[in-house]
C-alpha positions as CSV (number, residue, x, y, z in Angstrom):
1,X,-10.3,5.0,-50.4
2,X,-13.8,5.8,-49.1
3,X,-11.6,8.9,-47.0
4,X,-9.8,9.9,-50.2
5,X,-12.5,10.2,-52.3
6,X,-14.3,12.6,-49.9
7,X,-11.6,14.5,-49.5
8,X,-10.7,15.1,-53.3
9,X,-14.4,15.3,-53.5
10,X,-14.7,18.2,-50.9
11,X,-11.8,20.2,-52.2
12,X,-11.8,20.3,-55.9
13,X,-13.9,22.8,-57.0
14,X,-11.4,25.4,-54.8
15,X,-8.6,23.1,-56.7
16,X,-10.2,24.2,-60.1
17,X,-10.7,27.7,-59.3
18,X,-6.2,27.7,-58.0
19,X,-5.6,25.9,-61.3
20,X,-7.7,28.3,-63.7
21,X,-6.8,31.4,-61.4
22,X,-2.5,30.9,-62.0
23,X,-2.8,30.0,-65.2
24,X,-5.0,33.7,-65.4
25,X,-2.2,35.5,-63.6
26,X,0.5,34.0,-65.4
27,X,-1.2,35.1,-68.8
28,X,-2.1,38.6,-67.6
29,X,2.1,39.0,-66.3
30,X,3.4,37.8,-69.5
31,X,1.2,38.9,-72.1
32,X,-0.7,41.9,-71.4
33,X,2.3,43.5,-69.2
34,X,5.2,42.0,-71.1
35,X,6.9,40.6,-68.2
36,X,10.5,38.9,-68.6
37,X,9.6,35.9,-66.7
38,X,6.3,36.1,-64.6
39,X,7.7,33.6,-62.0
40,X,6.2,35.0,-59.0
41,X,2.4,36.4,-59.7
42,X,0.8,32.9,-60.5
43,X,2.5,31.7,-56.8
44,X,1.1,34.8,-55.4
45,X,-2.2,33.3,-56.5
46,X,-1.7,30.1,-55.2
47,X,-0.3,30.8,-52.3
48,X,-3.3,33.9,-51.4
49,X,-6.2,31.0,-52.7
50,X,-4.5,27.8,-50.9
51,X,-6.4,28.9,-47.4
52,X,-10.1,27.3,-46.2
53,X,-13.1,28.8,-47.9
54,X,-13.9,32.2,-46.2
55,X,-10.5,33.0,-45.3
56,X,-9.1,33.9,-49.3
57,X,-9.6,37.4,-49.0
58,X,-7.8,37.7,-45.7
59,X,-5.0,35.8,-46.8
60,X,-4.4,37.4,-49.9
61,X,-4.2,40.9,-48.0
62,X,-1.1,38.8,-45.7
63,X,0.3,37.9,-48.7
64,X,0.3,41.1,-50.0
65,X,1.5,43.0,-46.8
66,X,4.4,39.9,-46.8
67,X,5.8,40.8,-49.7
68,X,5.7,44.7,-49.7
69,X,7.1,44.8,-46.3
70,X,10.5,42.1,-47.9
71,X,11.4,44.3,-50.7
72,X,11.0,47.3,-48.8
73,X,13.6,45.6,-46.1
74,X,15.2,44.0,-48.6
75,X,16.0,46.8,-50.5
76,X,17.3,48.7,-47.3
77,X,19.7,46.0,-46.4
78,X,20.8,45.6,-50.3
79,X,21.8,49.3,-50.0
80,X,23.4,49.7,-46.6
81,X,25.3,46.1,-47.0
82,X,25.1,45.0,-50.8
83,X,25.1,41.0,-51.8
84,X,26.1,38.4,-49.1
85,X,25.2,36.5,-46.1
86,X,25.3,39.3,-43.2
87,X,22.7,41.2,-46.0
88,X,20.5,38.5,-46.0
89,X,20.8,37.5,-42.4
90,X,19.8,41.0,-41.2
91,X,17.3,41.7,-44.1
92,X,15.4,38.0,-42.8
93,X,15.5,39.3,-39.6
94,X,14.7,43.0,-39.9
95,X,11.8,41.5,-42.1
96,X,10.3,38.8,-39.8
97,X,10.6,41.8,-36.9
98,X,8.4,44.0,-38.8
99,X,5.7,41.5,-39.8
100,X,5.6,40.3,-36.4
101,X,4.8,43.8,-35.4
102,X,2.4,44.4,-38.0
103,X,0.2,41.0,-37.5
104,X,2.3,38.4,-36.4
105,X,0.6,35.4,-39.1
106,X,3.3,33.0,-40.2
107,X,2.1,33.4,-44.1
108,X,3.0,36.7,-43.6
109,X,6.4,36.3,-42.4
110,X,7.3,33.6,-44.5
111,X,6.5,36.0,-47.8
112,X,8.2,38.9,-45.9
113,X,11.3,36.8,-45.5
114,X,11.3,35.2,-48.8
115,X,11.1,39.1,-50.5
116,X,13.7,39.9,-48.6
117,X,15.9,37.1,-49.9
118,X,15.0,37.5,-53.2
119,X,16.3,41.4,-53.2
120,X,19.2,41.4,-51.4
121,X,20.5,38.2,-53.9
122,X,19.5,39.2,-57.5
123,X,19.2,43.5,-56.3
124,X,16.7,45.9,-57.1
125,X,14.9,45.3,-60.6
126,X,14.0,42.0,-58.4
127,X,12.3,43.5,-55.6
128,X,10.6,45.5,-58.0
129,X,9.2,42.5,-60.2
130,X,8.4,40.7,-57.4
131,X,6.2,43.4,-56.0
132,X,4.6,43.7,-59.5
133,X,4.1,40.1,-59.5
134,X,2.3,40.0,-56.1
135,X,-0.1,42.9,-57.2
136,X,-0.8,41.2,-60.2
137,X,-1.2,37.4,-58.5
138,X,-3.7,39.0,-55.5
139,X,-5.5,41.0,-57.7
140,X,-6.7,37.8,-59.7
141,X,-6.5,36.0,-56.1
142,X,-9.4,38.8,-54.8
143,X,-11.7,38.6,-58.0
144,X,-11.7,35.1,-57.9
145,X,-12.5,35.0,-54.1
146,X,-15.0,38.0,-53.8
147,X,-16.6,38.6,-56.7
148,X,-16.6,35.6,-59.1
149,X,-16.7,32.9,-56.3
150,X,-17.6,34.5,-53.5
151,X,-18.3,31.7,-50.3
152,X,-21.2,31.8,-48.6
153,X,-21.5,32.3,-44.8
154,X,-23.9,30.2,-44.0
155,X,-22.7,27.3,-46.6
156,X,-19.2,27.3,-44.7
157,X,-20.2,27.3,-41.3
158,X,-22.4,24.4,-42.6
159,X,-19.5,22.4,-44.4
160,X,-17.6,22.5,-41.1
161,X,-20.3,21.3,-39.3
162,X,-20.6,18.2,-40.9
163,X,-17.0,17.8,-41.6
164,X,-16.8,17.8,-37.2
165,X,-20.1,15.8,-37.1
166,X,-18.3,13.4,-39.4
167,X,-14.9,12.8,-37.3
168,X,-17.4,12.2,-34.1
169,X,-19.6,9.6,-35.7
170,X,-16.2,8.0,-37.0
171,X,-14.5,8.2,-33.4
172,X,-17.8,6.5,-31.6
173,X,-18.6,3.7,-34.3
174,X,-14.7,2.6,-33.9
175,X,-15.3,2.9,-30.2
176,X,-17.9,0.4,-30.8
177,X,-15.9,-1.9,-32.6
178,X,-13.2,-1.9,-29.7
179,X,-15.9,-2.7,-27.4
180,X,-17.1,-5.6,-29.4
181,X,-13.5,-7.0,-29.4
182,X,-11.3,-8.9,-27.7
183,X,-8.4,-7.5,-25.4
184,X,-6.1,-9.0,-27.4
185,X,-7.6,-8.0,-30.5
186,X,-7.8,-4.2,-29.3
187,X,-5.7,-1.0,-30.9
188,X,-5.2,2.5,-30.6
189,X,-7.2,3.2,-33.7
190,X,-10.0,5.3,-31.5
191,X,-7.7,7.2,-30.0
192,X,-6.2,8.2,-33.3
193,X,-9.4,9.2,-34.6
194,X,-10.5,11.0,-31.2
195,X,-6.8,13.2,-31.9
196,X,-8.0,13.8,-35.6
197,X,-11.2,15.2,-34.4
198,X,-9.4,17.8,-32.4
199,X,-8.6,19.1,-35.5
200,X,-11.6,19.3,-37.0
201,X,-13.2,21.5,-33.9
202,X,-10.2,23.6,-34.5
203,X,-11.0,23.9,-38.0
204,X,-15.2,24.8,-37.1
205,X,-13.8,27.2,-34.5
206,X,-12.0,29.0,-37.5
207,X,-14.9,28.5,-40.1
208,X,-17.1,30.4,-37.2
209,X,-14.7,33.3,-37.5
210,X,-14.3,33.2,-41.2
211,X,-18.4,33.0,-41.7
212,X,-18.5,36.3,-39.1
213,X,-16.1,37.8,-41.8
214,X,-17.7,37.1,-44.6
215,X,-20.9,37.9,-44.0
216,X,-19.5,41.3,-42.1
217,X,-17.4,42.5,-44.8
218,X,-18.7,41.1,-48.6
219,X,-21.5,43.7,-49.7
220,X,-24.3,41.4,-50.6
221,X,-24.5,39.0,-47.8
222,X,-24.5,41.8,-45.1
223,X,-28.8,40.9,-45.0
224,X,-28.2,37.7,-44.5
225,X,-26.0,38.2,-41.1
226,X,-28.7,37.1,-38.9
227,X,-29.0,33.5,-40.3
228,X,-25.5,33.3,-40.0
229,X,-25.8,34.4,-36.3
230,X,-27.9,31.9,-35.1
231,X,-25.9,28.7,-36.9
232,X,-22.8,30.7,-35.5
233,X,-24.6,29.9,-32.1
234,X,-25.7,26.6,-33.1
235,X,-22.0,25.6,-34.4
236,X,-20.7,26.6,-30.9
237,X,-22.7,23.8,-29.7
238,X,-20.2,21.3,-31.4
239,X,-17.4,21.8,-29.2
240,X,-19.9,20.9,-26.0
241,X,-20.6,17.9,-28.0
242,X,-17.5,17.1,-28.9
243,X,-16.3,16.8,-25.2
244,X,-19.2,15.1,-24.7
245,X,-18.3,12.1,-27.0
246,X,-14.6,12.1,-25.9
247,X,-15.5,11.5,-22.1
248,X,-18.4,8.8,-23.3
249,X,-15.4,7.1,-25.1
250,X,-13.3,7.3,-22.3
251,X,-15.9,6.0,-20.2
252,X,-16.9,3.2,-22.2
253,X,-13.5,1.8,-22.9
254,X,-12.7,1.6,-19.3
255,X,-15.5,-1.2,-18.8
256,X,-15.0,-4.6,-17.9
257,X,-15.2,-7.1,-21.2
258,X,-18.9,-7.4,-20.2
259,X,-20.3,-4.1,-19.9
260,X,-18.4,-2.8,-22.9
261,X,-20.2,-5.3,-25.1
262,X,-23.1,-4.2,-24.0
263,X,-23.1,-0.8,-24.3
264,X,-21.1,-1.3,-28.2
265,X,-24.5,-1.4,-29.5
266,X,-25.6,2.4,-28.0
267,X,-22.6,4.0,-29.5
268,X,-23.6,2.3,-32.8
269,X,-26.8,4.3,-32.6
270,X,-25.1,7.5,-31.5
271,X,-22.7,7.2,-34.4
272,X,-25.5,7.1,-36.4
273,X,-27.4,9.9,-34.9
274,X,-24.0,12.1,-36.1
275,X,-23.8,9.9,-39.2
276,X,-27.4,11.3,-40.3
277,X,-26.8,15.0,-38.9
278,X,-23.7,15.2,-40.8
279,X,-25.2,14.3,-43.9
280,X,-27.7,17.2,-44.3
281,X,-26.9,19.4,-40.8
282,X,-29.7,22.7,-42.1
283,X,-32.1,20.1,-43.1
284,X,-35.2,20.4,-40.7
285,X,-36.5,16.9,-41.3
286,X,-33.1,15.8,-40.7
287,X,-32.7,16.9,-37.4
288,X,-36.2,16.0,-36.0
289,X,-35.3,12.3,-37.0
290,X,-32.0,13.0,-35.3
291,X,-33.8,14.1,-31.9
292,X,-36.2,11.4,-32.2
293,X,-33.7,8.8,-32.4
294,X,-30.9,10.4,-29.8
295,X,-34.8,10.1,-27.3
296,X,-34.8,6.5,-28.3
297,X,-31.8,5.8,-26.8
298,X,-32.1,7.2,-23.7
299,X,-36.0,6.4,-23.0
300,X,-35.0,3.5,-21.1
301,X,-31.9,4.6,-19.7
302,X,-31.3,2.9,-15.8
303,X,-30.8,5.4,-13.0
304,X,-29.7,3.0,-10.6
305,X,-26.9,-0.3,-10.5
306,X,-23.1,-0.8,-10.8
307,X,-21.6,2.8,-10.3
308,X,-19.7,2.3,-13.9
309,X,-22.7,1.8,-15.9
310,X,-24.6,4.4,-14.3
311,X,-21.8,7.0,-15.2
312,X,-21.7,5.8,-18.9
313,X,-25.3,6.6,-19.4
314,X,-25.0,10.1,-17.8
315,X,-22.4,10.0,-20.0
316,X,-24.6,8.9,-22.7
317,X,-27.6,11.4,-21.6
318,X,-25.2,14.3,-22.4
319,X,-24.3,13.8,-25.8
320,X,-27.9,13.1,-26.2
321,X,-28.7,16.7,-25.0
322,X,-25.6,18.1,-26.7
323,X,-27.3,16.8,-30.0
324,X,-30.6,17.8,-29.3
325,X,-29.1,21.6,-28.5
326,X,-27.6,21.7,-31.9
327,X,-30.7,20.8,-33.5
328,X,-32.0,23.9,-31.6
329,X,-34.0,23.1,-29.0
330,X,-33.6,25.1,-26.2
331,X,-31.9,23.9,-23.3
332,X,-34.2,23.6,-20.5
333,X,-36.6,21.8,-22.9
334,X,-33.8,19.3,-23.8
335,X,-33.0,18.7,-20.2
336,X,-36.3,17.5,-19.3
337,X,-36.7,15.3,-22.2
338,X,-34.0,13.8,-21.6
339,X,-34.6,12.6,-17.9
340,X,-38.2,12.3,-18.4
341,X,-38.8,9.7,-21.4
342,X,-40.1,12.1,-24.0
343,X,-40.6,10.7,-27.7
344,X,-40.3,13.7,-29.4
345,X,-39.9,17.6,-28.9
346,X,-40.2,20.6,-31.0
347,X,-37.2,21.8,-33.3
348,X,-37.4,25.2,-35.0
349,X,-36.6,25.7,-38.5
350,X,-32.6,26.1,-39.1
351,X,-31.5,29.0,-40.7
352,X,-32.1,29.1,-44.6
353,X,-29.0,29.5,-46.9
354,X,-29.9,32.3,-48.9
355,X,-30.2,35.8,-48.5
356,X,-32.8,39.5,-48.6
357,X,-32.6,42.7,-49.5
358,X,-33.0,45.2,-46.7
359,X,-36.4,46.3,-46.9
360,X,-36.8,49.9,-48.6
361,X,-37.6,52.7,-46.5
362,X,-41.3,54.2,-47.5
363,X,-41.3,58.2,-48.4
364,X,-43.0,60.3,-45.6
């Protein structure tokens, strides 16, 4: 429950804005342009908005592109072969062959193909309307995504981040608990979540793109780019960290009954560490607590004894220097805390959300 109310939590402002935004395109279709039955623009809404923050605008275009490219083919194949299912076998294909050419994105193809269909079953008028539809549907699709609601670079890259942060706190404290129990008693629940936080790193990987985008092509952000830089560098980060935790959890679960136990209690603190980051990841206090605590953990750290307890806190050592990169202390600094005890170390100011007007050039 405590999962499904963080999702619906997460998602439905965007839900809103789909809702309100159909219902939009469906009023403009059948009441300002008088169209028979506006089927198709409030889908062309949904389907342009239902896309990650950052990535609306882009998708719309694909839908666009999708369903221009259909009727066109469809239209070809209604006239060279009429109704029937050689027409729509060779308009599908004729359709997924040019959108494969022209970008190759499934969302793309799929509204291609579906054009295609619709004009070579119900003929011309039909392409026509459902090009009409699609113009009408993206061009409520694009207000709402770049000029009413426009996302925020730096506000994405930062909802990934703690969405990933998340998924790696989750994976280690359920590592933890499997340590803690018996062999009997053990399941494949870690390795479940380790799977779902695949995912998630594929998802920051995206959000990294999409942020680049958005803060490349939306007018008023464009003076903010260099905030978004830098998190774009510190985001990168997360993947180093996230193999980190996936080779500590390996690691750890392949102790004895023993050692596992023991070393339960230092993935609880980890988890936390990520817990805490994933919370607030641009707040500054936030992450100096964050390195203070990962230092905690490996002050003491042994450099000698059994060879698989050794390799666990190496193991251990690098997600603690993973974490402390992200928080943006340079690297060389973070290696030497690390291996030499430190209690603290300096971390910079993250970048502020927000952005400036480029500075006016002064008259000769």
């Amino acid at each position: 429950m405590a999962e499904a109310r963080r999702r619906v939590g997460d998602n439905l402002w965007p839900v809103l804005q789909q809702a309100v935004a159909a219902a939009l395109s469906w009023w403009i279709a059948d009441d300002l342009i008088d169209h028979h039955v506006p089927l198709f623009a409030p889908i062309a809404t949904l389907v342009a908005l239902n896309t990650p923050l950052g990535g609306r605008g882009t998708n719309t275009v694909r839908v666009l592109v999708g369903v221009i490219t259909g009727v066109v083919v469809g239209q070809l194949a209604f006239a060279l072969l009429g109704h029937g299912t050689v027409a729509v076998g060779a308009a599908v294909l004729c359709a997924l062959l040019v959108t494969l050419l022209l970008d190759g994105e499934r969302i793309t193809m799929a509204q291609a193909a579906v054009g295609a269909v619709i004009c070579v079953a119900a003929g011309q008028q039909a392409g026509v309307d459902r090009v009409l539809d699609a113009l009408i549907g993206g061009a409520v699709a694009l207000v709402f995504s770049q000029l009413l609601f426009p996302v925020h670079s730096l506000a994405l890259l930062r909802r990934a981040e703690s969405t990933t942060l998340s998924g790696l706190a989750r994976a280690l404290a359920l590592t933890a608990r499997e340590m803690d129990a018996e062999d009997d008693e053990r399941t494949l629940r870690t390795w479940d979540e380790v799977r779902t936080v695949h995912t998630l790193l594929d998802d920051l990987g995206r959000a990294r793109a999409d942020s680049i985008a958005v803060a490349g092509r939306t007018l008023h952000r464009r003076a903010g780019r260099e905030p978004v830089t830098r998190e774009t560098a510190t985001a990168l980060q997360l993947d180093l960290l996230g193999n980190s935790c996936f080779t500590l959890v390996r690691r750890a679960l392949a102790l004895d009954t023993r050692r596992r136990r023991e070393f339960a209690p230092t993935l609880r603190v980890l988890s936390g560490v990520l817990d805490a980051l994933a919370a607030a990841p641009g707040s500054h206090a936030v992450r100096r607590h964050a390195t203070r605590w990962v230092l905690d953990v490996v002050r003491d750290a042994p450099d000698a004894g059994p060879a698989p307890t050794v390799i666990v806190w190496e193991n251990v050592r690098l997600v603690a220097q993973d974490v402390l990169v992200f928080a943006g202390v340079d690297a060389e600094t973070t290696e030497r805390a690390v291996h030499d005890g430190a209690t603290e170390v300096p971390v910079p100011d993250p970048p502020r959300r927000g952005w400036t007007l480029p500075p006016r050039r002064r008259r000769p």
